[in-house]
N, C-alpha and C positions, 0 to 999 in steps of 0.2 A: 635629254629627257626621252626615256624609251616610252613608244606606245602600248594603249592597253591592248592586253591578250585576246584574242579573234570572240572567243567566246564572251570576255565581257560586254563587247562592243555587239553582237548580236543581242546579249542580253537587252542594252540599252536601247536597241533598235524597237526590241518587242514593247518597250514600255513605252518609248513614244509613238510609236504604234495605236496602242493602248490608249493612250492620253489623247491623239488626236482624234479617236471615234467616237472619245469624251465630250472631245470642246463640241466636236460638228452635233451629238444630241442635245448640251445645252442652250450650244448658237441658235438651233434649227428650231427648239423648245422658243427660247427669247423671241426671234423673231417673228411665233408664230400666234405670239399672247395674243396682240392686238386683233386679228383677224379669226381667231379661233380655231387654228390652222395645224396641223401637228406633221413631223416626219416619220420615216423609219430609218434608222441606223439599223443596219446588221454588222457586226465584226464576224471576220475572221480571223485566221494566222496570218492571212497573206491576202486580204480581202477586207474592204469599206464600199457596203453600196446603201447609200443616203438615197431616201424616197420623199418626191412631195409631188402627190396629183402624178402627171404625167413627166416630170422632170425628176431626172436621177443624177448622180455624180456616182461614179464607180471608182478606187484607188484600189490598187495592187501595188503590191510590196515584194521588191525580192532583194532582199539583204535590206545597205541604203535606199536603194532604185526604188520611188516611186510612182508611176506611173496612172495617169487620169483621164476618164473620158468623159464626155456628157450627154447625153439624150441627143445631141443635136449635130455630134459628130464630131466636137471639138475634144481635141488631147492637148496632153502635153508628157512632160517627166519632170521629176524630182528627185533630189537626192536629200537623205533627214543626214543631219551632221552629227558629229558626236556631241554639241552643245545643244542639240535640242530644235536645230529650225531644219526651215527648208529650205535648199538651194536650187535655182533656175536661172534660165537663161536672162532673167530682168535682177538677179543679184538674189541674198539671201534675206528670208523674212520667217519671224518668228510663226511658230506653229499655229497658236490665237488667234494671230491675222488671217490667215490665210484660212483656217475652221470658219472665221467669222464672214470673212468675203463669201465664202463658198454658200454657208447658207443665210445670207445675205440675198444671194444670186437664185438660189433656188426655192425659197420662200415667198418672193419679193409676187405682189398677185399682178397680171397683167390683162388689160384685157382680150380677151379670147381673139379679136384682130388680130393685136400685137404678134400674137402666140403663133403664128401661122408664119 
């Protein structure tokens, strides 16, 4: 079984891309019903930077590689697969999960103690 052509495989990249800037507006949306709470998603080509209050999540893209930071100094890296997830150092997980955790984590109200 030959692999696909470089270019379809960027193709693919750019749509889940795409897809995951998706899930993290409507995760970030759901999550925010109850509290009356809204985010910002911006896409780029090579860029996702999710806003809520003073907590952001930043992703950058360069091919597979995705790469993550948070407001508070935490990273990590990613790789999107050709099936559609993401791969990391704790194994691989679909794209939904990981949109959902994210703005799970960034929604989530804390109080202003906590926040410190």
């Amino acid at each position: 079984m030959s692999s696909p052509p470089v270019h379809t495989l960027e193709q693919a990249y750019v749509e889940f891309w795409v897809s995951l800037a998706s899930l993290l507006r409507s995760y970030t949306a759901a999550h925010g019903l109850h509290g009356n709470r809204q985010a910002t998603v911006e896409l780029g080509e090579e860029r996702i930077l999710v806003r809520h209050g003073d907590d952001w999540l930043e992703l950058t893209r360069n091919d597979a590689k995705v790469n993550w930071q948070r407001e508070d100094g935490k990273t990590g890296m990613l790789e999107l697969t050709e099936a559609g997830t993401l791969r990391g150092e704790a194994g691989e997980e679909e794209m939904d999960m990981a949109a959902e955790r994210w703005a799970r984590d960034l929604m989530r109200e804390l109080p202003q103690e906590l926040k410190r």
